[in-house]
N, CA, C and O atoms as a GROMACS GRO file, in nm:
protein
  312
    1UNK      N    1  10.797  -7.740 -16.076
    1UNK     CA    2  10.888  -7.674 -15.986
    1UNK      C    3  11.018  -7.753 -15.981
    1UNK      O    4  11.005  -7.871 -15.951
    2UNK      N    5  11.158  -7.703 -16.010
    2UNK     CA    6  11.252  -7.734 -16.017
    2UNK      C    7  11.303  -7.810 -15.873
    2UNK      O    8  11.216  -7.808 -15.785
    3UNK      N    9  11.404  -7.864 -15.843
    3UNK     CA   10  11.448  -7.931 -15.709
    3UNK      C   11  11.561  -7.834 -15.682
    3UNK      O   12  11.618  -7.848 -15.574
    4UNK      N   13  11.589  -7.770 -15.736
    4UNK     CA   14  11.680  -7.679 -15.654
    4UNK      C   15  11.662  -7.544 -15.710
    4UNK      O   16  11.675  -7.507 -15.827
    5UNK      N   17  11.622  -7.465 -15.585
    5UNK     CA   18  11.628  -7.321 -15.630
    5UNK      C   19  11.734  -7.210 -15.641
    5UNK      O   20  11.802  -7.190 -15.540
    6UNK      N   21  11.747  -7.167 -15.704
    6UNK     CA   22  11.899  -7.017 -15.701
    6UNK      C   23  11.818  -6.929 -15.589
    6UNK      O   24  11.698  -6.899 -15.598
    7UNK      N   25  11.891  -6.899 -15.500
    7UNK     CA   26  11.855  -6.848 -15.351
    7UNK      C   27  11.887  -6.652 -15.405
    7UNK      O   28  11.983  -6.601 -15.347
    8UNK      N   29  11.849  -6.606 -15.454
    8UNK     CA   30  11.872  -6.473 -15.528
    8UNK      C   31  11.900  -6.371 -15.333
    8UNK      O   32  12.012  -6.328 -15.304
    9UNK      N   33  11.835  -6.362 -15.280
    9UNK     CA   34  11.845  -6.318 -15.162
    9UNK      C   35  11.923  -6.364 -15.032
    9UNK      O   36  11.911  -6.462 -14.959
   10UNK      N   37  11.987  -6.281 -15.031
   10UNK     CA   38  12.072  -6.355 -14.891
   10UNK      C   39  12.021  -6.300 -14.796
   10UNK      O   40  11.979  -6.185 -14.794
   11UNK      N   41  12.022  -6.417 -14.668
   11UNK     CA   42  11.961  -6.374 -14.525
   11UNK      C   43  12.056  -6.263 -14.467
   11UNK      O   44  12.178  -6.248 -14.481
   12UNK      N   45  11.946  -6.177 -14.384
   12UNK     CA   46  12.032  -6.073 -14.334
   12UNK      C   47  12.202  -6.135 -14.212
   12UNK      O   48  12.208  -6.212 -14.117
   13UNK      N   49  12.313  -6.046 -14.289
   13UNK     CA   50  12.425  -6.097 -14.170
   13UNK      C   51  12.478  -6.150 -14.256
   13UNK      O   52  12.589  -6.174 -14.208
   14UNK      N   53  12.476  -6.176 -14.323
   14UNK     CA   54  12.557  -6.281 -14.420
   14UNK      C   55  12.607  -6.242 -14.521
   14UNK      O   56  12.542  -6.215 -14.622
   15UNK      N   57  12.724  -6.233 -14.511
   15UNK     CA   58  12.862  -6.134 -14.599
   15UNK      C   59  12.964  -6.175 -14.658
   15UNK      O   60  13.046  -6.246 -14.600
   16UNK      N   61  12.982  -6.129 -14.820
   16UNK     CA   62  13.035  -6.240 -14.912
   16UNK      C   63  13.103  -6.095 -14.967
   16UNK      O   64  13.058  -5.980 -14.963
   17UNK      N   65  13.249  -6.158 -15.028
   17UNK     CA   66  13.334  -6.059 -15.058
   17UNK      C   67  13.344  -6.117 -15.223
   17UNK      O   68  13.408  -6.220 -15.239
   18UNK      N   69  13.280  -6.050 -15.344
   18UNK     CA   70  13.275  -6.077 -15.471
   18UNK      C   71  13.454  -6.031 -15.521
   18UNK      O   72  13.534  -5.942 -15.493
   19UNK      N   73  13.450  -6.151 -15.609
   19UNK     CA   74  13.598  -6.182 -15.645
   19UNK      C   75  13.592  -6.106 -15.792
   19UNK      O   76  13.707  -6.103 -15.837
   20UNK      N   77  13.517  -6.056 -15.864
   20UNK     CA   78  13.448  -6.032 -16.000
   20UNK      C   79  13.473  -5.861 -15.956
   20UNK      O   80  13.565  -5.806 -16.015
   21UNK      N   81  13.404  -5.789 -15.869
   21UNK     CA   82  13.358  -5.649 -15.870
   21UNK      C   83  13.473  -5.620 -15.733
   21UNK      O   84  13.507  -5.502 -15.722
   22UNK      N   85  13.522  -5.699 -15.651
   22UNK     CA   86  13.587  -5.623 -15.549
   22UNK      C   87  13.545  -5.592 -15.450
   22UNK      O   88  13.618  -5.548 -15.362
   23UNK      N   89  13.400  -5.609 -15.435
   23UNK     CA   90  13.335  -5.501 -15.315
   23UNK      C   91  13.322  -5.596 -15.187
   23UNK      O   92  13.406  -5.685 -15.177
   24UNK      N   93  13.241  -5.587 -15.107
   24UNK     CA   94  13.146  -5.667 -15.009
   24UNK      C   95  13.022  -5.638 -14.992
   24UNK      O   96  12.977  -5.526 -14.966
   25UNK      N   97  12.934  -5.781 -15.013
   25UNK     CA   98  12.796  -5.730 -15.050
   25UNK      C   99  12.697  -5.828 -14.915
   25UNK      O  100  12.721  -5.932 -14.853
   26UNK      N  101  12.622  -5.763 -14.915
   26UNK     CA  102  12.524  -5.832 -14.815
   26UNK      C  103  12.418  -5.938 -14.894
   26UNK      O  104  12.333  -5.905 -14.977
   27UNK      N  105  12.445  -6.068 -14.846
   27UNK     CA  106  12.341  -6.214 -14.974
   27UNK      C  107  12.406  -6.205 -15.050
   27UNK      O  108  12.479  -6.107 -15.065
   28UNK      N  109  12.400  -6.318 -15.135
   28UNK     CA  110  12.488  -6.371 -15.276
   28UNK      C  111  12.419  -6.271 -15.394
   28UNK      O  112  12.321  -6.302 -15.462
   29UNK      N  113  12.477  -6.170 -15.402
   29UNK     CA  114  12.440  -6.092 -15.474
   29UNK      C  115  12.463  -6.134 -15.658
   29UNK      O  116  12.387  -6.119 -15.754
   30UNK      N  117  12.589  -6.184 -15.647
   30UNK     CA  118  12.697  -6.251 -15.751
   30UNK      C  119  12.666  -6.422 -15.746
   30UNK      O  120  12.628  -6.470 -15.639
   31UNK      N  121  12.681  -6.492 -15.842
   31UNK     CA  122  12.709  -6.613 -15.854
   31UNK      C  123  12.826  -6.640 -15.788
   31UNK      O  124  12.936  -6.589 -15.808
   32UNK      N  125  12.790  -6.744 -15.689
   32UNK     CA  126  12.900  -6.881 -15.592
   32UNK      C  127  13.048  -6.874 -15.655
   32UNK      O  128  13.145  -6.830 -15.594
   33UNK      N  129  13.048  -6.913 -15.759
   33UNK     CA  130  13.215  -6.872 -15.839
   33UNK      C  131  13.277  -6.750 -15.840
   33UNK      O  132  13.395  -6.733 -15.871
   34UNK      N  133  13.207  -6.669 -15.810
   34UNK     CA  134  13.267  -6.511 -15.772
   34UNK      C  135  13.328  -6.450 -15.650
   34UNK      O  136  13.385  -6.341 -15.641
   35UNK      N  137  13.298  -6.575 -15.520
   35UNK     CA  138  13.245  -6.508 -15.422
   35UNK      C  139  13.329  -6.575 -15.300
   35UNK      O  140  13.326  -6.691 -15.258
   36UNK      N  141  13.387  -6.490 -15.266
   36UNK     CA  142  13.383  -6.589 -15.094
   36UNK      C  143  13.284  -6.576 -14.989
   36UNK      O  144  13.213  -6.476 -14.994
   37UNK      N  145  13.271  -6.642 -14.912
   37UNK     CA  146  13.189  -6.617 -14.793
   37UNK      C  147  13.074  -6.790 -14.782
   37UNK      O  148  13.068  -6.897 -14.843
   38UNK      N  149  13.003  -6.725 -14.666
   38UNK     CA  150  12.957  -6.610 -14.608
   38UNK      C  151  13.034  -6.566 -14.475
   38UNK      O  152  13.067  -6.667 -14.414
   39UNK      N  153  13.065  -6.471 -14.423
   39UNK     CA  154  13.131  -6.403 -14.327
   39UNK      C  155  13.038  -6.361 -14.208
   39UNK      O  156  12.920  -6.331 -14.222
   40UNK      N  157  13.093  -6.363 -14.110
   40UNK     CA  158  12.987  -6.344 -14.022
   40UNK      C  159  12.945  -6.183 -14.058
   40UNK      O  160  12.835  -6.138 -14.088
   41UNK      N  161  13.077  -6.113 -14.042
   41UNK     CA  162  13.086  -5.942 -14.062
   41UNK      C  163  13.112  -5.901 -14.172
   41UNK      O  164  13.186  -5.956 -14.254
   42UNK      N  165  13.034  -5.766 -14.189
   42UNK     CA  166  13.164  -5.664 -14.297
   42UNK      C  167  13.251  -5.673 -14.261
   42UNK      O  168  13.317  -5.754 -14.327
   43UNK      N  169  13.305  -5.629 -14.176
   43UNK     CA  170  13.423  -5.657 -14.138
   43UNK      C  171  13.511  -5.772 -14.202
   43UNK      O  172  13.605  -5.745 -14.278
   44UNK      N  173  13.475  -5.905 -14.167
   44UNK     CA  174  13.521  -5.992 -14.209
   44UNK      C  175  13.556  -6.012 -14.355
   44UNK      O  176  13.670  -6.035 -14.397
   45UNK      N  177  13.418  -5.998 -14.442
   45UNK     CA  178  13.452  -5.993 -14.554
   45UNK      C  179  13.541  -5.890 -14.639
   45UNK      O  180  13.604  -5.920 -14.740
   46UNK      N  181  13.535  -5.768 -14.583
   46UNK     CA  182  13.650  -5.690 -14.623
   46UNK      C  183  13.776  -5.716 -14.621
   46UNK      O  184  13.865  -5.676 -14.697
   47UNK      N  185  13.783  -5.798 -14.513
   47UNK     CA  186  13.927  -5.883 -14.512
   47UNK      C  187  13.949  -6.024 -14.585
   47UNK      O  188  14.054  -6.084 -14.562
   48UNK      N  189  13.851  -6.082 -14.675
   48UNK     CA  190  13.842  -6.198 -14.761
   48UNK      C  191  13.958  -6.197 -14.858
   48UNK      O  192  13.958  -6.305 -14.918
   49UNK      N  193  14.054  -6.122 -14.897
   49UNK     CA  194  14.170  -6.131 -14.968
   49UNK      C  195  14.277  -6.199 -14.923
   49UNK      O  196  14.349  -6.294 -14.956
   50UNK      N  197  14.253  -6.040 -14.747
   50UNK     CA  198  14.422  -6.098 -14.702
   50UNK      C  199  14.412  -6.220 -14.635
   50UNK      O  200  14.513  -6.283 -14.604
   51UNK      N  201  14.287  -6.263 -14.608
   51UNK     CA  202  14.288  -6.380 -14.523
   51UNK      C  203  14.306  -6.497 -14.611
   51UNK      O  204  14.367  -6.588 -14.555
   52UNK      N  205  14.269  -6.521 -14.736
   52UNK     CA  206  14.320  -6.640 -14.835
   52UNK      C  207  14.414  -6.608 -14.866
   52UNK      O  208  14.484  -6.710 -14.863
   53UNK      N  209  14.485  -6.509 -14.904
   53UNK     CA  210  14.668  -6.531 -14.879
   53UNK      C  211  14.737  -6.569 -14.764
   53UNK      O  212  14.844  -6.629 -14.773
   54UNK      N  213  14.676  -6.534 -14.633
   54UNK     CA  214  14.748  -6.591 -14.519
   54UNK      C  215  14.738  -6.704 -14.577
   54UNK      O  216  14.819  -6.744 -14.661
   55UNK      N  217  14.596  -6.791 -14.521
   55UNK     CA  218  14.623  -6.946 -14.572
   55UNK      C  219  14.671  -6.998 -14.627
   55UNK      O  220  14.738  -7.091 -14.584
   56UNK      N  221  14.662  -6.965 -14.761
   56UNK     CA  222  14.749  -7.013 -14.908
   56UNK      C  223  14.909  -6.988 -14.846
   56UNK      O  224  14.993  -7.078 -14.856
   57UNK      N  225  14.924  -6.926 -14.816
   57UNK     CA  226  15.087  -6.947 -14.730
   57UNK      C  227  15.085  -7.007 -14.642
   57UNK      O  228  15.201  -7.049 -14.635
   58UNK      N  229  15.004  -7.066 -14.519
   58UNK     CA  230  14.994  -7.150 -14.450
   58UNK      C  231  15.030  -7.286 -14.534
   58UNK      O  232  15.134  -7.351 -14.522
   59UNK      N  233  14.960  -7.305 -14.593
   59UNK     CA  234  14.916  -7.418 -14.661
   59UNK      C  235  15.035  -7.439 -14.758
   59UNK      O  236  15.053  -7.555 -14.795
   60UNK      N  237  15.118  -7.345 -14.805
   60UNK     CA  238  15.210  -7.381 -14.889
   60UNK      C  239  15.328  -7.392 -14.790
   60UNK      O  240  15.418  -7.447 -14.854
   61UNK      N  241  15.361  -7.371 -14.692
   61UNK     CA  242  15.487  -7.379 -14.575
   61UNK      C  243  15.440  -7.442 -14.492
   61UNK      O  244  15.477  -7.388 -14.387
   62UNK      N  245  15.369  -7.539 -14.466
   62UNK     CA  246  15.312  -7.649 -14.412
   62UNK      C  247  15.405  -7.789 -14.487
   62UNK      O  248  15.404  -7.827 -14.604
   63UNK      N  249  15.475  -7.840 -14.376
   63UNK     CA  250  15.565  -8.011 -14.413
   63UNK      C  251  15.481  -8.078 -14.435
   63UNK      O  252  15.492  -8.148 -14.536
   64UNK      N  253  15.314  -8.091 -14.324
   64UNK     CA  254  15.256  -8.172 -14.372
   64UNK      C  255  15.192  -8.218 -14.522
   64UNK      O  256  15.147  -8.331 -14.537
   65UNK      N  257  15.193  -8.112 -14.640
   65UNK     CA  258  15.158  -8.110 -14.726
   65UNK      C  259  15.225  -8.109 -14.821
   65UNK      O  260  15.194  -8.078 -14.936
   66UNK      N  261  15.344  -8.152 -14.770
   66UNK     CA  262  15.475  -8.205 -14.941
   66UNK      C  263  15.549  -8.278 -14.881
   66UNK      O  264  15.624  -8.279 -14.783
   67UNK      N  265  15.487  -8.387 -15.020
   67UNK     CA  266  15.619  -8.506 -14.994
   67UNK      C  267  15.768  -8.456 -14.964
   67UNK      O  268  15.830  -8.378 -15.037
   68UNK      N  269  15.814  -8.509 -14.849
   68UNK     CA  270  15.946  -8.456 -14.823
   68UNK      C  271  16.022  -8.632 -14.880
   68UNK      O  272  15.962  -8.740 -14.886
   69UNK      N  273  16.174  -8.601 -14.914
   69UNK     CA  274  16.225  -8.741 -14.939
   69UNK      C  275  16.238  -8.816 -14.799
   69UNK      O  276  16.262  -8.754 -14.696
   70UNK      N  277  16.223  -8.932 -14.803
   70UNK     CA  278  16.250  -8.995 -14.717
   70UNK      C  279  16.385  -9.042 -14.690
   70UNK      O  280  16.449  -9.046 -14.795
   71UNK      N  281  16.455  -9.081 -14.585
   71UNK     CA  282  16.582  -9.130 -14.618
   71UNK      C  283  16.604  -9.246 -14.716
   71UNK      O  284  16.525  -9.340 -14.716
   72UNK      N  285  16.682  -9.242 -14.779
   72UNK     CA  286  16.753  -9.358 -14.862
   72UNK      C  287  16.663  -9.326 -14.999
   72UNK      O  288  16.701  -9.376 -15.105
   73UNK      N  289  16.558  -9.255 -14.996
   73UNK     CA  290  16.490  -9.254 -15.113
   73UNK      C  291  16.657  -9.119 -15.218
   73UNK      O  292  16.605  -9.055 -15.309
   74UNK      N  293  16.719  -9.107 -15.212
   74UNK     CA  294  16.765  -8.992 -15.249
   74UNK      C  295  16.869  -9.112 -15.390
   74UNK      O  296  16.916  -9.072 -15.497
   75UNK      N  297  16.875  -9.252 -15.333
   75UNK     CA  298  16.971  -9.264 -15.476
   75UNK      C  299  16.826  -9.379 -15.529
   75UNK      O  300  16.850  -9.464 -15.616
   76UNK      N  301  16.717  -9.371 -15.482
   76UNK     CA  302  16.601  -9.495 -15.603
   76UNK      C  303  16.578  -9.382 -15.731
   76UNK      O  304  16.572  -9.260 -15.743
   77UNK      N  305  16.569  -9.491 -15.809
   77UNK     CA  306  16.546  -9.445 -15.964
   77UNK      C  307  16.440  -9.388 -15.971
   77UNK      O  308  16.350  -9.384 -15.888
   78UNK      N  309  16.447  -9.334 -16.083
   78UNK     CA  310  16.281  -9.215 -16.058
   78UNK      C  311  16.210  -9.254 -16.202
   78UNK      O  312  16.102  -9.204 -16.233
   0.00000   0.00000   0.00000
């Protein structure tokens, strides 16, 4: 018996929006690399697109996450 099993069935409630087919499926219907989730709702996962573009724009218009110059850094050699 192997030490880790592929979980073929997902517990009921648990909602993953496949990146491969488009849909929303109830359990990892699709392999982990396909997939977001798990979501609490359909609901939720139907919205698994627009909600990683919000972020990904969060995350890209976020100061905290780019080096900004510091003062005086603008004449050091690069």
């Amino acid at each position: 018996m192997g030490l880790f099993k592929r979980r073929t069935v997902g517990k009921p409630g648990e909602w993953y929006y496949c990146l491969e087919h488009g849909v929303v499926e109830e359990g990892p219907e699709c392999p982990a690399k396909n997939r977001f989730g798990p979501y609490a709702t359909r609901e939720e996962a139907s919205h698994a697109m627009e909600t990683a573009r919000e972020r990904n724009l969060e995350w890209e218009t976020d100061p905290r996450w780019h080096d900004a110059p510091k003062r005086g850094d603008d004449d050091a050699p690069r």
